[in-house]
C-alpha positions as CSV (number, residue, x, y, z in Angstrom):
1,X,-155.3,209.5,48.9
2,X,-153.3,212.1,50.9
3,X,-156.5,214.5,50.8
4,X,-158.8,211.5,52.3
5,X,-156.8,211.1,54.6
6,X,-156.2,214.5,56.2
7,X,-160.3,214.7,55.5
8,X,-160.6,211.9,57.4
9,X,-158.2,213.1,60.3
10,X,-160.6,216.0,60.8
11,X,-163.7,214.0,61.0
12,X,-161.8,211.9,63.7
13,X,-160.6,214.9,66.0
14,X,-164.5,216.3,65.5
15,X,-166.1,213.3,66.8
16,X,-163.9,211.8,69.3
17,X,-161.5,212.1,71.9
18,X,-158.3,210.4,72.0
19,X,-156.3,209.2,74.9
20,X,-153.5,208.4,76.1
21,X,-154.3,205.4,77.7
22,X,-154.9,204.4,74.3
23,X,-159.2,204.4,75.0
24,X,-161.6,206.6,72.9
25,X,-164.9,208.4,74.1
26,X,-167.9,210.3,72.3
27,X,-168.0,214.1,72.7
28,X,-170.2,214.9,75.4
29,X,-173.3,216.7,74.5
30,X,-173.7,220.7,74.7
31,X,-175.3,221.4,78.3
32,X,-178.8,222.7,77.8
33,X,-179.1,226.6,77.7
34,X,-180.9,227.3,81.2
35,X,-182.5,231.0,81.4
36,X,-181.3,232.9,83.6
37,X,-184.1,233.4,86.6
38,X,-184.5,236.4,88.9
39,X,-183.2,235.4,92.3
40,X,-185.8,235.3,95.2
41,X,-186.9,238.6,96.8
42,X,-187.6,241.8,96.3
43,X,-185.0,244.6,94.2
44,X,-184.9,247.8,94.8
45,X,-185.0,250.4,91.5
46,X,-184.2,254.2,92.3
47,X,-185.3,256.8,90.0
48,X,-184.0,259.8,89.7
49,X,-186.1,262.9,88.6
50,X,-186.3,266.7,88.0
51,X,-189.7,266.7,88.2
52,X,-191.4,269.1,90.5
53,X,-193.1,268.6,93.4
54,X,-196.5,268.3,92.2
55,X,-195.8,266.2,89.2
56,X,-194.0,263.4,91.8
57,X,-197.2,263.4,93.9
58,X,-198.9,262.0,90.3
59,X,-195.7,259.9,89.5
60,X,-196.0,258.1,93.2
61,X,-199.1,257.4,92.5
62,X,-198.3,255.3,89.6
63,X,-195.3,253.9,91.6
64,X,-197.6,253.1,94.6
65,X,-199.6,250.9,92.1
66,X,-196.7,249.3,90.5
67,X,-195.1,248.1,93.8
68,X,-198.6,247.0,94.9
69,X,-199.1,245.0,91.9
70,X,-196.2,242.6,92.1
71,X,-193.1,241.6,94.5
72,X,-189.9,240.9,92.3
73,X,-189.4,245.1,92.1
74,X,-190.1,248.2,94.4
75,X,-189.4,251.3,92.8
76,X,-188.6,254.5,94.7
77,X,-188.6,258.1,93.2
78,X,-186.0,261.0,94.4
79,X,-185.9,264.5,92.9
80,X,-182.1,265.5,92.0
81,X,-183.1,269.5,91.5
82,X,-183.0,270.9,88.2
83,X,-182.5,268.9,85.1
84,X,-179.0,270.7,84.7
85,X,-178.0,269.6,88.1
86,X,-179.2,266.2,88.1
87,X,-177.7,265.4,84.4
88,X,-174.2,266.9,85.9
89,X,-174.8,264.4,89.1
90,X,-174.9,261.8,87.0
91,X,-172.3,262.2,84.9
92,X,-170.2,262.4,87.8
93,X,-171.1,259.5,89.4
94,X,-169.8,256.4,89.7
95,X,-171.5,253.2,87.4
96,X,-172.4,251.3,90.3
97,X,-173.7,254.1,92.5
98,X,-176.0,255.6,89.9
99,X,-180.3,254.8,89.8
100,X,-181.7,252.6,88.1
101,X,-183.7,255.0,86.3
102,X,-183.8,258.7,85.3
103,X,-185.6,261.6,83.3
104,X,-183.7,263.7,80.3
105,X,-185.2,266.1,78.2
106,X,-185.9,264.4,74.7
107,X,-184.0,267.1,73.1
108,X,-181.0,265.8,74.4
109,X,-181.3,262.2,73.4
110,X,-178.0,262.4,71.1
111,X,-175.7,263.2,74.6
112,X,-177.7,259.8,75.9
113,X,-177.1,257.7,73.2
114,X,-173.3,257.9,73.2
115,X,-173.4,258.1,77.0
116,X,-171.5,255.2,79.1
117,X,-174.4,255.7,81.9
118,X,-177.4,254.9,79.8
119,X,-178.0,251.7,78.4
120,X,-180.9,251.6,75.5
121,X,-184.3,250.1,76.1
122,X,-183.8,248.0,73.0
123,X,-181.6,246.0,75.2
124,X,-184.3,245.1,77.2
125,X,-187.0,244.8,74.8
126,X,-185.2,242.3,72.3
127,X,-185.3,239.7,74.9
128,X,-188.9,240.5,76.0
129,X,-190.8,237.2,75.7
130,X,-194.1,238.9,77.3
131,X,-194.4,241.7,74.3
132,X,-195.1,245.7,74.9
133,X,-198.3,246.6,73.3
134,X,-198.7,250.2,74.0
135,X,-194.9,250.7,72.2
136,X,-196.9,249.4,69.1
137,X,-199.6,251.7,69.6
138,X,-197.6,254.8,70.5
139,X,-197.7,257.6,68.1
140,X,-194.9,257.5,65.6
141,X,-193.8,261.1,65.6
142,X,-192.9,260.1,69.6
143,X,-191.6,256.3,69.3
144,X,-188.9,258.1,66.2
145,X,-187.8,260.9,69.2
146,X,-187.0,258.2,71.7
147,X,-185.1,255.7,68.8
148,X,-181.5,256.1,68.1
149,X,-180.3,256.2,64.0
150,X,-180.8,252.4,63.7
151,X,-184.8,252.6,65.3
152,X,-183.4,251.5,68.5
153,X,-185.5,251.9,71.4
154,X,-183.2,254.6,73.8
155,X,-186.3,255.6,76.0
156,X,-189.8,256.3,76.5
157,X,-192.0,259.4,76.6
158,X,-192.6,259.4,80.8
159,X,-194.4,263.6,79.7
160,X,-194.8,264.1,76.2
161,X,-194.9,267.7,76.0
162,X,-195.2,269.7,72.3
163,X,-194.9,273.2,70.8
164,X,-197.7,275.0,70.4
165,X,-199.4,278.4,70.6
166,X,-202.5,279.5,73.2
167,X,-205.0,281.5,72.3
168,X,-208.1,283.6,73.5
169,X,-211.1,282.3,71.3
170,X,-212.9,285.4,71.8
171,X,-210.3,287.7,70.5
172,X,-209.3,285.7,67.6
173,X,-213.2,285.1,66.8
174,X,-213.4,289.2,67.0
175,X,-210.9,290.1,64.8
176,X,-212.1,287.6,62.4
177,X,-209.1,285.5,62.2
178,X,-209.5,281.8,62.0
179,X,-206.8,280.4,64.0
180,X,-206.3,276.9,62.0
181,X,-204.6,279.4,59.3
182,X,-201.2,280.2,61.5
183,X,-199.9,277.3,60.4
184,X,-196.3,279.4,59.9
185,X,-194.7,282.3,61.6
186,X,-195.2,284.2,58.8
187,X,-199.7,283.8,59.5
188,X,-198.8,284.4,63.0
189,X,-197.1,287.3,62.4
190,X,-199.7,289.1,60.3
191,X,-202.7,288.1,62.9
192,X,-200.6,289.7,65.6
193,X,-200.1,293.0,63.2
194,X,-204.3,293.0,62.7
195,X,-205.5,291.9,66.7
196,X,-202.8,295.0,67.0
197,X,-202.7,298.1,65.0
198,X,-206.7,297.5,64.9
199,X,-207.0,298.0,68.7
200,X,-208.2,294.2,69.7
201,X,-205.5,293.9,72.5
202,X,-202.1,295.8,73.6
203,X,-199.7,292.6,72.1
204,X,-200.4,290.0,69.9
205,X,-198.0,287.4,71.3
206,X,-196.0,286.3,74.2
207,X,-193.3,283.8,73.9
208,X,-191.5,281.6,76.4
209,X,-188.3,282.0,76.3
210,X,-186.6,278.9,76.1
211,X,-186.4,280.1,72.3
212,X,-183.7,277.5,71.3
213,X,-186.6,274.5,71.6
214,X,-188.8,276.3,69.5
215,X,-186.3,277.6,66.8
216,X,-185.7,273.8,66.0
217,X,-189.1,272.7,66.4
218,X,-189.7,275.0,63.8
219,X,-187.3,274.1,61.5
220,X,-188.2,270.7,62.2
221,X,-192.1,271.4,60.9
222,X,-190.8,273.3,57.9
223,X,-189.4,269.4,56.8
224,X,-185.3,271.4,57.0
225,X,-182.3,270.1,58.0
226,X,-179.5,272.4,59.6
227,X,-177.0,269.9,60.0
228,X,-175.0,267.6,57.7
229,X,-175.7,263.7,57.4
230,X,-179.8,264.3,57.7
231,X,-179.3,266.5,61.0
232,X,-177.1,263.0,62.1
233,X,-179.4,260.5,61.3
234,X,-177.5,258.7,58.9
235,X,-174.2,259.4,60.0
236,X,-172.1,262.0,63.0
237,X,-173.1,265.5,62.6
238,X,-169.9,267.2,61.3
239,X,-171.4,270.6,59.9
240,X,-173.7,273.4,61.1
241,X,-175.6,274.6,57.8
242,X,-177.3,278.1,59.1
243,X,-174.5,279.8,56.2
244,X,-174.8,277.2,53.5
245,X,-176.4,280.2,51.4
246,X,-179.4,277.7,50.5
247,X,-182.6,276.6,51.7
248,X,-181.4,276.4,55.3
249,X,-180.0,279.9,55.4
250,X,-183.6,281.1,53.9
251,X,-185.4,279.3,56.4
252,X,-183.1,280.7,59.6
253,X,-183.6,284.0,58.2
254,X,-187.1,284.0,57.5
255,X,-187.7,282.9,61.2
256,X,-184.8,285.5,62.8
257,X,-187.0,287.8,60.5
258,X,-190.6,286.8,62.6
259,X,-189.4,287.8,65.8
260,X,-187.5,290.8,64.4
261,X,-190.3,292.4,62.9
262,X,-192.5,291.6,65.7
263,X,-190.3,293.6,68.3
264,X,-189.3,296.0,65.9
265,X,-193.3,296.8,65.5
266,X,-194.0,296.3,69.4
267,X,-196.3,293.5,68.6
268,X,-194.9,291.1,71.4
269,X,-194.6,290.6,75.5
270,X,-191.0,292.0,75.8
271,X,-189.4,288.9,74.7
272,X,-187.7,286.8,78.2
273,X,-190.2,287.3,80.1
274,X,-191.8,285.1,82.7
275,X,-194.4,282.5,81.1
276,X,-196.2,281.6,84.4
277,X,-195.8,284.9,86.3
278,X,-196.2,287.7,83.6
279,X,-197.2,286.7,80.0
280,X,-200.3,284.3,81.5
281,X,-201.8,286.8,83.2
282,X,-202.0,289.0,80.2
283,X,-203.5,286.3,78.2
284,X,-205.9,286.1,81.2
285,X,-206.2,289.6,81.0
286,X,-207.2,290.0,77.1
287,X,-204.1,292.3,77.0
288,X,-202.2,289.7,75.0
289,X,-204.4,287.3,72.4
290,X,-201.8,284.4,72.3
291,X,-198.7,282.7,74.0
292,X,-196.2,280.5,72.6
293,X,-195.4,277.3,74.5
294,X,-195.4,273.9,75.3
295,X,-198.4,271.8,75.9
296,X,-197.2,270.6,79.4
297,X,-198.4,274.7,80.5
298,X,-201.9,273.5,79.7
299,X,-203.0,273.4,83.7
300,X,-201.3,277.0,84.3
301,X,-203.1,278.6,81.2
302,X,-206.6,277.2,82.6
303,X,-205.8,278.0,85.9
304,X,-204.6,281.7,85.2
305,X,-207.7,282.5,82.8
306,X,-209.7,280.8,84.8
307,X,-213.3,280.6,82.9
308,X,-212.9,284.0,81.2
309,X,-212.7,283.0,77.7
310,X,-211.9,279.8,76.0
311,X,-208.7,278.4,75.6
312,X,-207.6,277.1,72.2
313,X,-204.4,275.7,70.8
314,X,-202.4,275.8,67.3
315,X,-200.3,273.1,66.3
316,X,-196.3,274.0,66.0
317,X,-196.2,276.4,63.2
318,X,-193.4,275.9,60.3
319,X,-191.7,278.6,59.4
320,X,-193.2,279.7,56.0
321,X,-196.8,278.9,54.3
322,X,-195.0,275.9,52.5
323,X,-193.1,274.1,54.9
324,X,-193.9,270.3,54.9
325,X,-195.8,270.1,58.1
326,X,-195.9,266.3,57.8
327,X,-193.9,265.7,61.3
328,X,-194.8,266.4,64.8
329,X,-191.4,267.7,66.4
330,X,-191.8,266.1,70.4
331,X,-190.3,267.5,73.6
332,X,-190.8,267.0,77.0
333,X,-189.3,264.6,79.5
334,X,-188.6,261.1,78.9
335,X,-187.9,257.9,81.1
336,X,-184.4,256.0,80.5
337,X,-182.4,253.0,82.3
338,X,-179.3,254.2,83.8
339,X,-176.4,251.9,83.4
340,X,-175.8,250.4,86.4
341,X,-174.4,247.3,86.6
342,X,-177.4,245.7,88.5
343,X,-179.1,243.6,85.5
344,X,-181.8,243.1,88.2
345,X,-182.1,246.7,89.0
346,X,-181.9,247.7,85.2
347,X,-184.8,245.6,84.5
348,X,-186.7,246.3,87.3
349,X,-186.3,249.9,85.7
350,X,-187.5,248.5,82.2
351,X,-190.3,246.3,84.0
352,X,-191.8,250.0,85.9
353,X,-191.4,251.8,82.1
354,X,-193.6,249.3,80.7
355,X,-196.0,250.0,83.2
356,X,-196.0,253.6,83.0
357,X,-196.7,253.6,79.6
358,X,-200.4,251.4,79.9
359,X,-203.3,253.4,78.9
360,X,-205.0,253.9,82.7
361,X,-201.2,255.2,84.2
362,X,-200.0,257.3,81.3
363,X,-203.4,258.6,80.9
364,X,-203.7,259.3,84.2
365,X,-200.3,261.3,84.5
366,X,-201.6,263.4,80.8
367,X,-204.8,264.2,82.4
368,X,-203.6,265.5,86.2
369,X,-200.1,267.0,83.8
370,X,-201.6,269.1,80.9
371,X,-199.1,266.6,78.7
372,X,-199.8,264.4,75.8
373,X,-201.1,260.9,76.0
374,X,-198.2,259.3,74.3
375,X,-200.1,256.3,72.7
376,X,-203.8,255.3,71.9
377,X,-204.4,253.3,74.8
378,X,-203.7,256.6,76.8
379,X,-205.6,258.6,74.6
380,X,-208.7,256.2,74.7
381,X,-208.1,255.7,78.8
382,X,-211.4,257.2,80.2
383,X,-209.5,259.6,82.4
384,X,-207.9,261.2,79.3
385,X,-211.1,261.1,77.8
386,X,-213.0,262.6,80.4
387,X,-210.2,265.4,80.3
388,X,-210.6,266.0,77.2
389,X,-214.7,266.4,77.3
390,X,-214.7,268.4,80.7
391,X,-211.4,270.4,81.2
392,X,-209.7,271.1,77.4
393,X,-211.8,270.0,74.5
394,X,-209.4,271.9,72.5
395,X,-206.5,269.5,72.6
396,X,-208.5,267.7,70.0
397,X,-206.6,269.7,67.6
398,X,-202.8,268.3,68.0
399,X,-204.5,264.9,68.7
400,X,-205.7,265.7,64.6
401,X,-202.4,266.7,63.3
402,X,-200.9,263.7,65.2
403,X,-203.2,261.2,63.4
404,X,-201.7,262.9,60.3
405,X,-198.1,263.0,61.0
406,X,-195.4,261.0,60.1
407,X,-191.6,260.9,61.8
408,X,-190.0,263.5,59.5
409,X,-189.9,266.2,62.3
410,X,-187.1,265.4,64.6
411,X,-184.5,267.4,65.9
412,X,-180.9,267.2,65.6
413,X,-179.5,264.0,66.9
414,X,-176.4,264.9,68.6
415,X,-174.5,265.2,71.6
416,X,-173.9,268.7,72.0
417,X,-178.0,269.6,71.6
418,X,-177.6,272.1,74.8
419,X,-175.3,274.2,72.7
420,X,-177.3,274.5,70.0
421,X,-180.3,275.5,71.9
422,X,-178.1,278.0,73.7
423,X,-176.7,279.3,70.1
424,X,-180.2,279.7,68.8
425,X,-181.9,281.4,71.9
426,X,-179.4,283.8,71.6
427,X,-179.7,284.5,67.7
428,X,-183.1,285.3,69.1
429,X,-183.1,287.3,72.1
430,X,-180.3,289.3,69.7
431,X,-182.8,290.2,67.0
432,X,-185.4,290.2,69.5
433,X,-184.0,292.7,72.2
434,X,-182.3,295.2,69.5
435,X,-185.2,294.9,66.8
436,X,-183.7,298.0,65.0
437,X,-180.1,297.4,65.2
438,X,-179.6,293.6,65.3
439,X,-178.1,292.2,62.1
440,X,-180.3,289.2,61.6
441,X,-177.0,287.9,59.0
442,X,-174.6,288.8,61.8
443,X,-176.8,286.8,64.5
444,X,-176.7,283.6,61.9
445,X,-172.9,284.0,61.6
446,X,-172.5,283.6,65.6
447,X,-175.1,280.9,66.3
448,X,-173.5,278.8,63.4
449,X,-170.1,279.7,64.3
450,X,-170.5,278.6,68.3
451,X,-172.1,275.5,66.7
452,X,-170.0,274.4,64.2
453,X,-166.6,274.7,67.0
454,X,-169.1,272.8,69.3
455,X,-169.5,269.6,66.7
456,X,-165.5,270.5,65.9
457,X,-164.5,269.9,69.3
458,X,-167.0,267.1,70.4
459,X,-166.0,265.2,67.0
460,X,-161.8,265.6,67.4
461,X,-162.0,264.3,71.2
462,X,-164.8,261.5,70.1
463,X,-163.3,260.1,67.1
């Protein structure tokens, strides 16, 4: 009896109120949810970028047509110099006085995810009633660079750029090497010994020097991970593996040993120089047969060999004959929603990436860039295609290997990315610059020992 009535009790409080005047009255009913509805006129959405000056006159373009093709938004673009300086402006700037939008390296996605002044796209998108086909359509080996550990969409490929090596047709054709076989550094090397020591050209390769990108691309291609917790994809980075005296040690040193051996053998452009301004116009030349770089240099090759051979491309080589090759390690710049405060102006930011990425604008932007069409749509747009018939028919290639790829071949997700870049370009330019004297163990001890008190600190003042 006791139990009914406290049972009872409860059902009473639950479905009534009760007075003191002694009266009783029904709960009233939940209010209807009412969604939220953009008020009247038109927001303003600042983007900020480190794009150059040529690549804005393309982006403005696109903008021009975006704020032409609706009223609720009107999005403005303003270049913030270099991508250091810009990234430092905007981590010193106050929530409420930062854009609505801005570009990062993909590379450095793990500082972004963490970051109080970026807010994922995933935000956005689970509440996006209208659907974003090209996301669906965009290549997986991108969609996995720009998701955070959980598959969360952090940002979207706004210049899809990619390793890769140039090459003179004509040369490679002479000296009877078939360029689809450097699928590793160890190919590379030996085709760069033969156009060499048999008199085909004066160096075999030229490298940009922003070595650090490549050294993990690399890695990334051979299917290794350097870092603890699947290089932080299933849990914080807490360890630097370059000593673990295993597979990651072999593969370091086996690609310390490529440029090494290069140098040592005078094979290679003396390794920091200028891409643009000196190692081109040896390509042009015939003096140098190839050129490692990212596919974003595609308009400056053309333009510097100007008709005098063909141009080809080799996908990112691993590091050995028997890495996995199954990913496509991305780079390049992408397009993220800075963290405002404005929901309005944050969306408005979402809204213009959505727009950016249909087939006619991002193809548009790949075609007049040298960058890679990050979905189908782009890839099938007729401008793309029409760039691809008339101005670099060799492109097909990575647009094969992409078709083939899976998402296995990203790079470290962390937030102290710049320092390992740093660490590795250094290990390079070390073995590279003293070919004869460089310990290529010694160089691995310092990159993984200014690595490993990078993830130290970064984890002890995080956690």
């Amino acid at each position: 009896m006791k139990k009914l009535s406290i049972v009872m009790l409860v059902l009473l409080f639950s479905f009534s109120f009760v007075f003191a005047n002694g009266t009783t009255e029904t709960a009233p009913a939940a209010e209807p949810v009412v969604e939220e509805v953009k008020p009247a006129g038109t927001t303003e959405v600042v983007w900020w970028t480190y794009f150059g000056k040529a690549n804005v006159s393309y982006l403005q373009k696109i903008i021009d047509a975006y704020n032409a093709s609706q009223t609720d938004y009107h999005v403005t673009i303003e270049y913030q110099g270099s991508q250091a300086e810009m990234i430092a402006k905007i981590q010193s700037t106050r929530s409420e006085d930062l854009p609505a939008l801005f570009n990062c390296a993909i590379e450095n996605i793990g500082m972004l995810i963490p970051a109080d002044y970026c807010i994922e796209a995933q935000t956005f998108l689970d509440k996006d009633k209208e659907g974003w086909p090209e996301l669906d359509k965009t290549y997986a080996a991108f969609r996995s660079a720009y998701s955070d550990k959980e598959g969360n969409l952090v940002g979207y490929p706004n210049g899809v750029s990619y390793p890769t090596i140039y090459y003179n047709k004509n040369l490679l054709a002479k000296a009877g090497i078939d360029p689809m076989t450097l699928t590793s550094t160890e190919e590379v090397y030996a085709a760069c010994k033969k156009l060499v020591s048999e008199g085909y050209c004066t160096y075999g390769i030229g490298f940009h020097p922003d070595g650090g990108y490549y050294f993990n691309a690399s890695l990334a291609r051979e299917a290794v991970l350097a870092f603890d917790n699947t290089d932080g994809y299933t849990g914080d980075i807490t360890k630097c593996l370059y000593t673990d005296g295993g597979k990651v040690q072999e593969s370091v040193t086996k690609y310390l040993e490529f440029y090494k051996k290069l140098y040592s053998e005078k094979l290679a452009v003396a390794y920091g120089s200028n891409y643009s301004s000196e190692i081109i116009p040896l390509l042009a030349s015939g003096d140098c047969a190839m050129m490692m770089g990212v596919i974003s240099m595609t308009t400056k090759v053309l333009t510097g060999v100007a008709g005098n051979f063909e141009v080809g491309v080799i996908p990112c080589p691993s590091v050995t004959p028997e890495g996995k090759r199954g990913g496509e390690p991305s780079g390049g710049t992408g397009l993220f929603i800075a963290n405002n405060g404005d929901k309005w102006e944050m969306q408005g930011g979402y809204e213009f990436m959505k727009f950016c990425s249909k087939g006619e604008w991002a193809g548009y932007f790949a075609s007049a860039t040298g960058y890679l069409a990050p979905n189908t749509d782009a890839y099938n747009s007729e401008v793309y295609q029409n760039y691809m018939t008339n101005t670099f028919p060799a492109i097909s290639v990575v647009y094969d290997s992409l078709a083939k790829s899976d998402d296995s071949a990203k790079m470290p997700l962390c937030a102290i990315s710049s320092t390992i870049k740093a660490a590795n370009k250094l290990a390079i330019e070390t073995v590279a610059n003293e070919p004869t004297d460089a310990s290529i163990a010694q160089a691995i001890q310092t990159a993984q020992a200014t690595i490993q008190d990078a993830i130290d600190l970064y984890n002890l003042s995080n956690n």
